[in-house]
ZAVEX-451413 format. One record per residue (C-alpha): residue number from 0; residue in three letters; x, y, z. Coordinates in Angstrom, 3 decimals. Example, Ala and Ser with C-alpha at 12.3 -4.5 7.8 and 13.67 -1.06 7.14 Angstrom:
// ZAVEX-451413
0;ALA;12.300;-4.500;7.800;
1;SER;13.670;-1.060;7.140;
//
This chain:
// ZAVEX-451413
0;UNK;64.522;14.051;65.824;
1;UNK;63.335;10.575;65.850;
2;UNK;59.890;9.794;64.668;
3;UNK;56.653;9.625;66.645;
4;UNK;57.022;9.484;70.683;
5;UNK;60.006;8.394;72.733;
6;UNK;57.629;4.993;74.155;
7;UNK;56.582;3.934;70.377;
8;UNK;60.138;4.473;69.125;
9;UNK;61.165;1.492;71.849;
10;UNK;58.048;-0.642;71.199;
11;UNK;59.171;-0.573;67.171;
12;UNK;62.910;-1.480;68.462;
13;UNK;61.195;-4.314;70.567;
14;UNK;58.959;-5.813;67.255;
15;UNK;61.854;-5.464;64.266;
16;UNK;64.269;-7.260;67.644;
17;UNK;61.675;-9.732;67.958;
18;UNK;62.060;-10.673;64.164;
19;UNK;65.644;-11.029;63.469;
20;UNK;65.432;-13.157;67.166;
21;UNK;63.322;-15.440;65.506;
22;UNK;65.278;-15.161;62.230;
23;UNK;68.745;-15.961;63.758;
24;UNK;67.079;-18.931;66.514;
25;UNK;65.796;-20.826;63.201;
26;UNK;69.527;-20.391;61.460;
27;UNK;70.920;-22.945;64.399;
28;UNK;67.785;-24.539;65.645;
29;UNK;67.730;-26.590;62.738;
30;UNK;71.150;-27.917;62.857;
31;UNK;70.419;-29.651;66.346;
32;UNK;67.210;-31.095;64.752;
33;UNK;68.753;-32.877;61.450;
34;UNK;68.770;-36.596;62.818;
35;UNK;64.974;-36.039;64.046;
36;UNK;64.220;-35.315;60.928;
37;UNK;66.582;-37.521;59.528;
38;UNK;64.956;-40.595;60.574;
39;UNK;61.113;-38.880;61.077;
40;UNK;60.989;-38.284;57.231;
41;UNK;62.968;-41.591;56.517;
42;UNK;65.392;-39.404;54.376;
43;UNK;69.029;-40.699;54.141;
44;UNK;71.701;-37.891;54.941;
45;UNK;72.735;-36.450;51.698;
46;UNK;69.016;-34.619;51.347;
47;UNK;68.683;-34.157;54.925;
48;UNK;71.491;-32.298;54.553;
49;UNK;69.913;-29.781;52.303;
50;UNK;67.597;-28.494;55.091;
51;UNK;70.544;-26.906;55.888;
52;UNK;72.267;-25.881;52.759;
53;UNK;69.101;-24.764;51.248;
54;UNK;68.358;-21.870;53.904;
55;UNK;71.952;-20.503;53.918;
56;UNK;71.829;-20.263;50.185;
57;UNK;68.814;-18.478;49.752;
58;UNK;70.154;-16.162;52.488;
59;UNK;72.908;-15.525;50.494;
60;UNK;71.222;-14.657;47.294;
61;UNK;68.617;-12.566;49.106;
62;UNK;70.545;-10.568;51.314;
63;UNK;72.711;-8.468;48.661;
64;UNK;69.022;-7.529;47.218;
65;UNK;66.730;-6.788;50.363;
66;UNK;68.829;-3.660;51.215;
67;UNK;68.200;-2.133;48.030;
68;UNK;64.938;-2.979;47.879;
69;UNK;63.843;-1.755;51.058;
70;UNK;65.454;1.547;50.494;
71;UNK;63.008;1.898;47.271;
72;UNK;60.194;-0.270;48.189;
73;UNK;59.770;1.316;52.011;
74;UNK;61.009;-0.433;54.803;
75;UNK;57.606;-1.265;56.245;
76;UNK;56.186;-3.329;52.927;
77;UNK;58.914;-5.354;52.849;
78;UNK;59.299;-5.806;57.014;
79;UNK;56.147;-7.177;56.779;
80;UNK;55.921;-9.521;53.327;
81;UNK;59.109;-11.146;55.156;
82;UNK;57.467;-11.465;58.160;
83;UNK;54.220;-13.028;56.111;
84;UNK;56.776;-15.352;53.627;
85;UNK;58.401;-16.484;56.951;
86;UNK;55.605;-17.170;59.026;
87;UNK;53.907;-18.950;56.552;
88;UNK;56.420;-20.976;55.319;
89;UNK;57.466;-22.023;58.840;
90;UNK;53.638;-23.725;59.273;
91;UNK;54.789;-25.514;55.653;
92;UNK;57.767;-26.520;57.080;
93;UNK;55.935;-28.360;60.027;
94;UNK;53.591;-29.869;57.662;
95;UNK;55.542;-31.795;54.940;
96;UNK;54.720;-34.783;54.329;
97;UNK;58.469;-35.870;52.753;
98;UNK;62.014;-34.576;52.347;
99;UNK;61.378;-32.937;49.377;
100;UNK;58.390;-31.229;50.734;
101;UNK;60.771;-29.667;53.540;
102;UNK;63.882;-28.233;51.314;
103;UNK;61.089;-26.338;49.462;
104;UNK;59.464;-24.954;52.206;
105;UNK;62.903;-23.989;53.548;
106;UNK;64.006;-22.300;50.490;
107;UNK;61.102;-19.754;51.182;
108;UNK;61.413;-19.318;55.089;
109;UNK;64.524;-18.042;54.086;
110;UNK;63.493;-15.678;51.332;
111;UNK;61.528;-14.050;54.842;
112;UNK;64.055;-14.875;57.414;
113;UNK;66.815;-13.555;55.317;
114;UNK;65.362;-10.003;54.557;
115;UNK;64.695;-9.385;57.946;
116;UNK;68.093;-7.723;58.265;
117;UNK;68.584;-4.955;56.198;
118;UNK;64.949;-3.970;56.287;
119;UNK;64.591;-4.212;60.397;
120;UNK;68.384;-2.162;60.107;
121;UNK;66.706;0.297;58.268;
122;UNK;63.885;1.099;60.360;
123;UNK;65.902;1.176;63.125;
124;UNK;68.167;4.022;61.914;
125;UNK;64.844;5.890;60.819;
126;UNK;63.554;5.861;64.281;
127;UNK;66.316;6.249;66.148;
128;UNK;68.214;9.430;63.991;
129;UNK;69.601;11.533;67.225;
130;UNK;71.577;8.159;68.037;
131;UNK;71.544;6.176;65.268;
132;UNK;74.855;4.348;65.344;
133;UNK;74.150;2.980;68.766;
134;UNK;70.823;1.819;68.378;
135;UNK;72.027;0.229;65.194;
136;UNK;74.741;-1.517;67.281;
137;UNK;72.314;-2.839;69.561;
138;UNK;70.389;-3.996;67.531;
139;UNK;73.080;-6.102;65.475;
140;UNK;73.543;-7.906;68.901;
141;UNK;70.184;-9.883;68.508;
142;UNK;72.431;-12.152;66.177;
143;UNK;74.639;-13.409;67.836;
144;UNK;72.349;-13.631;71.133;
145;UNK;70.327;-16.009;68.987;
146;UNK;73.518;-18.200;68.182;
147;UNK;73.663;-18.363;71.981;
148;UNK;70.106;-19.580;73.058;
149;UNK;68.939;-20.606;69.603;
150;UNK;70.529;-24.215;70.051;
151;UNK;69.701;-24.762;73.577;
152;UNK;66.273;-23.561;72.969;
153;UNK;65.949;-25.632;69.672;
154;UNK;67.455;-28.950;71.598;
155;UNK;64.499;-28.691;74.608;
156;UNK;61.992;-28.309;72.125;
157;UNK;63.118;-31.151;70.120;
158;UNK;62.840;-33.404;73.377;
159;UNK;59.895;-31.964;74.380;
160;UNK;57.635;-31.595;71.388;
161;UNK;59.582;-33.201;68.676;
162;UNK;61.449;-31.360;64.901;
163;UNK;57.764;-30.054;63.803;
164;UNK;57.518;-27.941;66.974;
165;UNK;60.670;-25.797;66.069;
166;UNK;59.031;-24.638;62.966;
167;UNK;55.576;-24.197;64.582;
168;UNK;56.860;-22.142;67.323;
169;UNK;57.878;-19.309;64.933;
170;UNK;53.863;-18.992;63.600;
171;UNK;52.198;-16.886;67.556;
172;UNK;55.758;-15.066;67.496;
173;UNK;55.166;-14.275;63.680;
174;UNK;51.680;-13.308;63.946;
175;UNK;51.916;-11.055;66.826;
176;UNK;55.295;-8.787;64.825;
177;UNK;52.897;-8.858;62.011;
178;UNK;49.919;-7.251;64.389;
179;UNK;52.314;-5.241;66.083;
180;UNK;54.333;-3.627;62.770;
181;UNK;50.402;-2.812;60.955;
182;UNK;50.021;-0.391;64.308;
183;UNK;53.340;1.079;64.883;
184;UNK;55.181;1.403;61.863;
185;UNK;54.389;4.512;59.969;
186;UNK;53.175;4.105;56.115;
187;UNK;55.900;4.308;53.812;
188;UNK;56.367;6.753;51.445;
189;UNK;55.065;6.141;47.651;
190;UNK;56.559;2.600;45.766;
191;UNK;59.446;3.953;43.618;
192;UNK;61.114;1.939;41.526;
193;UNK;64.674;0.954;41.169;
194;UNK;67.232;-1.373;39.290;
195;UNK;67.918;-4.725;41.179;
196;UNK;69.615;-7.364;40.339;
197;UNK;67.593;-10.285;39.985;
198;UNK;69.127;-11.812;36.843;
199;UNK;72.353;-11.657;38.714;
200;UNK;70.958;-13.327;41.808;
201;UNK;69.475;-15.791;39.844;
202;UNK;72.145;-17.276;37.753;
203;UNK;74.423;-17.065;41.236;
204;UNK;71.385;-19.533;42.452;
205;UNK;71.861;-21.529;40.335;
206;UNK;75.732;-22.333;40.006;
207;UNK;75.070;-23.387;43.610;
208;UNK;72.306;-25.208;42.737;
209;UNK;74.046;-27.271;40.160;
210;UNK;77.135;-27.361;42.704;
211;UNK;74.725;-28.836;45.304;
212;UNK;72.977;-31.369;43.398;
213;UNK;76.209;-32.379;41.695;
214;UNK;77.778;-33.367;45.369;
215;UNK;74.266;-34.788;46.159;
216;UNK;74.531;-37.370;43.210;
217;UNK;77.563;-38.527;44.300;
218;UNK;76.730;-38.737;47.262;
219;UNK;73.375;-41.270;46.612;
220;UNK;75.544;-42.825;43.510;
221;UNK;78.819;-43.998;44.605;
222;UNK;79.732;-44.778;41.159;
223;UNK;78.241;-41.384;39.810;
224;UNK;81.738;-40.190;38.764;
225;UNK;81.845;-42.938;35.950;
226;UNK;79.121;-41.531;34.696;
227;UNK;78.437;-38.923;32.259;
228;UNK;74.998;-37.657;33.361;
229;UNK;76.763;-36.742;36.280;
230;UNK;79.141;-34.327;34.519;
231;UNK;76.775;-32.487;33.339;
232;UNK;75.584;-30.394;36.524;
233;UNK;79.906;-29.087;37.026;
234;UNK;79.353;-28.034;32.894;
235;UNK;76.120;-26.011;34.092;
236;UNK;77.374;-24.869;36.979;
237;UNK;80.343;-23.334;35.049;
238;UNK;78.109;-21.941;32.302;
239;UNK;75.710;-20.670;34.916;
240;UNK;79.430;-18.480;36.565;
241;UNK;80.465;-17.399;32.702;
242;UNK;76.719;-15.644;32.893;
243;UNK;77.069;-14.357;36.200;
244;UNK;80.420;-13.016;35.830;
245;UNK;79.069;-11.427;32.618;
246;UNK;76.176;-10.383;33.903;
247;UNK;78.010;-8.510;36.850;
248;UNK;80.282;-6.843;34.345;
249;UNK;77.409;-4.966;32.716;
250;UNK;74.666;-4.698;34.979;
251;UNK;73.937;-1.411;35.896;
252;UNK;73.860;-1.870;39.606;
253;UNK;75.342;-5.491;40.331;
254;UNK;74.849;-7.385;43.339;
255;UNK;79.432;-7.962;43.256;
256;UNK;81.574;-5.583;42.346;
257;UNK;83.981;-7.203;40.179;
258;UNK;86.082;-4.376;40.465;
259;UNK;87.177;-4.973;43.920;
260;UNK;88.531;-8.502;42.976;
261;UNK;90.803;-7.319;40.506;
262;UNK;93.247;-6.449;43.342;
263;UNK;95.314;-9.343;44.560;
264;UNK;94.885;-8.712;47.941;
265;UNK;91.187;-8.360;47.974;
266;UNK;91.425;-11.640;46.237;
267;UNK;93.494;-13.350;48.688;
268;UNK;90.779;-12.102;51.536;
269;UNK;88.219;-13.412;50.231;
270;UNK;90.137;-16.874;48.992;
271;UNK;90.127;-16.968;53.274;
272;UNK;86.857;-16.130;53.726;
273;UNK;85.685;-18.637;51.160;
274;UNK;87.727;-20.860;53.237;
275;UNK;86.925;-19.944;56.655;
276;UNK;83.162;-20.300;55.432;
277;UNK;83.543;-23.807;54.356;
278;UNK;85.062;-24.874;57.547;
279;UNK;83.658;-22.689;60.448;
280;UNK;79.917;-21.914;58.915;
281;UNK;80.052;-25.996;57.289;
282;UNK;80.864;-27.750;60.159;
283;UNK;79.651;-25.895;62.925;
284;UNK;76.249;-26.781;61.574;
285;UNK;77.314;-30.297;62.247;
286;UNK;78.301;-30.317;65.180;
287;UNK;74.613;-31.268;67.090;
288;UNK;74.764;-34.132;64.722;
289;UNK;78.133;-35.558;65.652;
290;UNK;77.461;-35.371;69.181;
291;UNK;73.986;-37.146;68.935;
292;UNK;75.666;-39.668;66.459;
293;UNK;78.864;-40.235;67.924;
294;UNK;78.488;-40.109;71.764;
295;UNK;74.386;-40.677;71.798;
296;UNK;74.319;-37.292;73.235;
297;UNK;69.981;-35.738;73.726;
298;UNK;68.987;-32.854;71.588;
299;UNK;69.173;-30.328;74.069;
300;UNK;73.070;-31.134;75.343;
301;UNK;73.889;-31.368;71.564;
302;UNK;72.783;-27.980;71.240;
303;UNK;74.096;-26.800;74.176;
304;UNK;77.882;-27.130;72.198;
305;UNK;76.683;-24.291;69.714;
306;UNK;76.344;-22.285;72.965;
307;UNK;79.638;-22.704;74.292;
308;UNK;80.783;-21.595;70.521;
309;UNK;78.825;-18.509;70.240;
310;UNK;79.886;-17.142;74.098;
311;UNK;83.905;-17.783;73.195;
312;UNK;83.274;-16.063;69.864;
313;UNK;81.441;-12.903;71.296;
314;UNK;84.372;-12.553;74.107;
315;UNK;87.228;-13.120;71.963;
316;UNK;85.949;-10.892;69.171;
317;UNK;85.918;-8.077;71.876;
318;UNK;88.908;-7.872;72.917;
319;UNK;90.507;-8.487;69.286;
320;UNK;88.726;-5.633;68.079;
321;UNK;90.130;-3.143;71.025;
322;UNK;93.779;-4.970;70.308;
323;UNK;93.621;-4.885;66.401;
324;UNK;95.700;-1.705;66.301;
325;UNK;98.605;-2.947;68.132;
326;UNK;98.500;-6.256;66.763;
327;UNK;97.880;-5.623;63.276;
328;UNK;95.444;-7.871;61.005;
329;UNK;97.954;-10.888;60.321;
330;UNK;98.781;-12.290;63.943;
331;UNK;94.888;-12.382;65.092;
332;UNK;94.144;-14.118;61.529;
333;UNK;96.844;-16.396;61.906;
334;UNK;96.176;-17.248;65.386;
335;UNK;92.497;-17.916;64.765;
336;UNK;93.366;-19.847;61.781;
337;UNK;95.833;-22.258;63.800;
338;UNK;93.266;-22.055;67.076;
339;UNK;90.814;-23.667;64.663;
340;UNK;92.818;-25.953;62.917;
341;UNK;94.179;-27.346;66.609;
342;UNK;90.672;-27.466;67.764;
343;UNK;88.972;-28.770;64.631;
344;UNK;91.820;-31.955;64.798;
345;UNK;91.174;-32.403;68.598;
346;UNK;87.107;-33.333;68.068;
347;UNK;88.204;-36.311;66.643;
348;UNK;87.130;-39.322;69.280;
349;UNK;90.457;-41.030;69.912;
350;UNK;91.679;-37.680;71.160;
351;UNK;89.348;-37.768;73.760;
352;UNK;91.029;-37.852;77.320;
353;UNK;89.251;-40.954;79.238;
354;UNK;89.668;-38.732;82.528;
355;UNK;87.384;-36.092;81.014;
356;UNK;83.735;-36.362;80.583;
357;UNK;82.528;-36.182;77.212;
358;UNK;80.210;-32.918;77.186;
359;UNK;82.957;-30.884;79.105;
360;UNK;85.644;-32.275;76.446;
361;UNK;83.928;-31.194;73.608;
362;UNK;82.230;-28.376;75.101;
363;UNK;85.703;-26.712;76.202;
364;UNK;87.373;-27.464;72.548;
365;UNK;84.224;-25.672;70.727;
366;UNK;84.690;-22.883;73.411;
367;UNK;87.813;-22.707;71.906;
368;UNK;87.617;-23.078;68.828;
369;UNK;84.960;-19.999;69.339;
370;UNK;88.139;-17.949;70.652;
371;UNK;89.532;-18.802;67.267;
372;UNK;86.342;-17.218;65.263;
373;UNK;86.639;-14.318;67.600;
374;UNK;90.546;-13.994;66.931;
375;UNK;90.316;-14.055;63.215;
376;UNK;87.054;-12.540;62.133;
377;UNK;87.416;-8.966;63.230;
378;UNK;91.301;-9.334;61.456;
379;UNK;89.727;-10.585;58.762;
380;UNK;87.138;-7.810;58.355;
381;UNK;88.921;-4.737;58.926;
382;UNK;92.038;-5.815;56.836;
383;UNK;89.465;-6.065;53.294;
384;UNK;88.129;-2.265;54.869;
385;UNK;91.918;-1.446;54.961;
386;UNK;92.401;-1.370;51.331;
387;UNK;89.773;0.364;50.273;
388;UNK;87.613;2.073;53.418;
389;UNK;85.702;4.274;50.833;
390;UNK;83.954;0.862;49.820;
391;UNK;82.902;-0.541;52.938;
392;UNK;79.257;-1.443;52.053;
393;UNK;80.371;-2.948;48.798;
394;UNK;83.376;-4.223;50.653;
395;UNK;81.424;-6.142;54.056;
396;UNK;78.966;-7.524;50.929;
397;UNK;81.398;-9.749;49.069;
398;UNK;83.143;-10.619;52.174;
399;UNK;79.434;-12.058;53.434;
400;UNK;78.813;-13.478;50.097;
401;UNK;82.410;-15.614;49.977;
402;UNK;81.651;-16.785;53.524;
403;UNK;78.283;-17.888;53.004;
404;UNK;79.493;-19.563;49.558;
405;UNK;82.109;-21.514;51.829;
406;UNK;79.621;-22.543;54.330;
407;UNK;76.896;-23.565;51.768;
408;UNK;80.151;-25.470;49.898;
409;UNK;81.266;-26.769;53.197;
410;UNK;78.098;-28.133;54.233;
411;UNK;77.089;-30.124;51.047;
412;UNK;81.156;-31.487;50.960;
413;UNK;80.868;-32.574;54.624;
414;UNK;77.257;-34.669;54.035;
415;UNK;79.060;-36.255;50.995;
416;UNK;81.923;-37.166;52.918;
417;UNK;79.910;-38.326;55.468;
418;UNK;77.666;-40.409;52.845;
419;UNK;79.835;-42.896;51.926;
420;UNK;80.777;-43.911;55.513;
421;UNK;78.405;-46.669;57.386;
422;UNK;80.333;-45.529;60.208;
423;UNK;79.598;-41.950;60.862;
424;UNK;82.499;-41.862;63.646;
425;UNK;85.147;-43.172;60.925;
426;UNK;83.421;-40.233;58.739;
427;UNK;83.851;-37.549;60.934;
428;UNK;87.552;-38.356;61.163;
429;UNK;87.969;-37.272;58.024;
430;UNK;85.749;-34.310;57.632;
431;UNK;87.780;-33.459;60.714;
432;UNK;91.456;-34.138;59.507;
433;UNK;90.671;-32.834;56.425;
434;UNK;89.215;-29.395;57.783;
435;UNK;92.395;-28.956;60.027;
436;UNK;94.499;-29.580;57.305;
437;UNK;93.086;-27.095;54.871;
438;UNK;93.228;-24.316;57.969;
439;UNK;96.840;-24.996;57.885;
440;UNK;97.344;-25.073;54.421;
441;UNK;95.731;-21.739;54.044;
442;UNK;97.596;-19.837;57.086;
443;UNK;100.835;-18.440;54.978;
444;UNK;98.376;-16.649;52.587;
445;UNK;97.887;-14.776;55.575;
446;UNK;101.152;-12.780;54.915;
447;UNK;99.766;-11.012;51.990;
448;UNK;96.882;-9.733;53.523;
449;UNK;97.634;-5.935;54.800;
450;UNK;99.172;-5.800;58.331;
451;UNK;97.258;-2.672;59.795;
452;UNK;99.969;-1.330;62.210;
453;UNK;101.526;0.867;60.246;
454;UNK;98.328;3.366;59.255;
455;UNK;97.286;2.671;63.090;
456;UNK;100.579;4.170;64.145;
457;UNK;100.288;7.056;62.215;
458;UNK;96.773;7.797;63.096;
459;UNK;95.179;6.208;59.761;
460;UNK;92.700;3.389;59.274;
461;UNK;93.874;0.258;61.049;
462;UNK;91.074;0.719;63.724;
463;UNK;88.885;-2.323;64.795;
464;UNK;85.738;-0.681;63.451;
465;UNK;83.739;-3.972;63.010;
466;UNK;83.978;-7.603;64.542;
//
């Protein structure tokens, strides 16, 4: 039976909702805000750029730990330090005085705004036992509704109010889940402790750290490569992965099963995934900025193409998912792949048709190119399950952590592409060709990732059991 009263049960789902809304609006609010802040902080583009990176890459060293944690910890300490970390660090982020200032602050919104998560999952399934799985499914559909209204929202308060509002409008919202959990949430059981792996997380941090800086340099320096000062944040960052790798070999409870890699096919999966990262989760984030710098477009229609993204994705991933076991995992992946590629190509400006207004143009190929996600995501996730289904925690973490890695990858590579072009136009050519072109490249990998139709037809595992 599910804890406490059938009303207080829905007014906890409401409060833990109410976080990861706020959590998954700031993950794409931002994105629409970059040349406010841009030219506000009088930063030039390569550490603008790291408002950006820096959030998805805490997110992706956090999340692999909060689950743990909150299992151990109790779900309602560490609910509400994220809530706290967050809130707080969103009034930081409205105050800083510089760049710098801002990339710090964002660091630690995300250490809050990426916990939310698997601690508000958590407490979810605790109060709702008698129907767990559909409450939990419910629940995971505050994501993606933020990916929806997130960039609209973020663009009208950016015309309105200006880049300091988006941050400051996460401080009432924070402070009233805050009030709210302190009543409603029961007290957790006593602390116990338990092995995490923070030495793991840590040296991950920092390969991408070194990674990021690295592209940053060259970036600022054009002739950085001549340079031997330069070469020495790739030699850390490869030191920093001998550690890790190390680390994850021997640590007692390891935040990446090294295991899982050792099979080609699980290694091929997640070569896509680091791919698909790089060039869905990279340039989506840019794509605000190329229609403000490109076409002059406000903040609020900018935005407004995220939206068009995240409604083809949710529709498309739908039906995939009920289709997956007559299609099998290959033709979805392959489709989405090419659907991207296509799409990716066509945002370049000379494609443009005259006849068609701009917003519509753009707005219809990112509608699109959302089909695509939608096509190859679910594939993509159920044929990794396919191999090994006994796995699938261990299994849906390394296939987050490669995307994420692409995306964090992606968006540093695209802001030092972007860098040394005066022209931002002639620059998003290339990110745009060159994003197409490694979609393309990676599509016949696709054949050696399992096809699913076979254990569907005999009544086995090829089931569309996530998207």
């Amino acid at each position: 039976m599910a804890r406490g009263n059938r009303y207080r049960k829905y007014l906890v789902f409401f409060v833990v909702s109410l976080a990861l809304f706020m959590s998954s609006v700031d993950s794409t609010i931002v994105a629409t805000a970059l040349p406010l802040i841009e030219r506000n902080l009088r930063a030039d583009l390569n550490w603008a750029g790291w408002v950006i990176t820096a959030y998805q890459l805490m997110t992706l060293t956090i999340m692999p730990l909060m689950g743990r944690i909150s299992d151990e910890w109790g779900r309602k300490r560490i609910f509400m330090a994220c809530v706290v970390v967050f809130t707080v660090s969103s009034m930081l982020c409205a105050l800083s005085p510089n760049i710098y200032f801002l990339i710090l602050f964002r660091f630690l919104q995300a250490l809050g705004g990426g916990s939310f998560i698997p601690s508000a999952t958590g407490i979810v399934g605790d109060y709702f036992q008698e129907n767990r799985s559909q409450a939990i499914g419910l629940f995971t559909s505050i994501f993606p509704l933020g990916g929806i209204i997130g960039p609209a929202l973020g663009g009208w308060i950016l015309d309105v109010a200006g880049w300091k509002a988006i941050f400051l409008v996460n401080v009432p919202i924070g402070c009233l889940v805050l009030l709210l959990s302190q009543f409603l949430l029961e007290r957790d059981p006593q602390f116990r402790r338990t092995r995490v792996d923070f030495p793991g997380a840590a040296l991950f941090a920092g390969m991408m750290l070194s990674i990021m800086y690295f592209m940053t340099r060259l970036g600022e320096q054009p002739g950085a490569l001549a340079s031997w000062r330069s070469w020495i944040w790739p030699a850390v960052a490869v030191l920093f992965l001998i550690l890790f790798l190390y680390r994850e070999s021997t640590a007692g409870a390891p935040i990446l099963d090294l295991s899982l890699l050792k099979t080609p096919a699980f290694a091929v999966i997640n070569g896509l995934n680091l791919i698909y990262g790089a060039c869905i989760f990279g340039l989506m984030a840019f794509i605000p900025y190329f229609g403000q710098v490109t076409y002059g477009m406000s903040s609020l229609v900018s935005g407004t193409l995220l939206t068009a993204r995240a409604l083809g994705m949710m529709g498309m991933s739908t039906v995939t998912s009920m289709l997956l076991n007559r299609t099998g995992y290959r033709l979805p992946m392959a489709a989405g792949f090419l659907v991207l590629a296509l799409t990716t190509l066509g945002l370049n400006p000379y494609w443009r048709p005259p006849a068609i207004p701009t917003f519509w143009w753009l707005a219809a190929l990112i509608f699109v190119s959302g089909m695509g996600v939608g096509m190859a995501s679910p594939s993509s996730n159920n044929a990794a399950i396919e191999l090994m289904p006994e796995k699938i925690s261990a299994i849906t973490g390394l296939r987050g952590m490669f995307r994420q890695t692409g995306g964090v990858i992606g968006t540093a590579g695209i802001v030092l592409v972007l860098s040394h072009f005066p022209n931002k136009v002639a620059g998003f050519r290339t990110v745009f060709l060159g994003m197409s072109t490694l979609l393309l490249l990676a599509m016949p990998l696709i054949r050696l990732v399992p096809d699913g139709r076979r254990a569907a037809a005999v009544g086995g595992r090829g089931k569309g059991i996530e998207v």
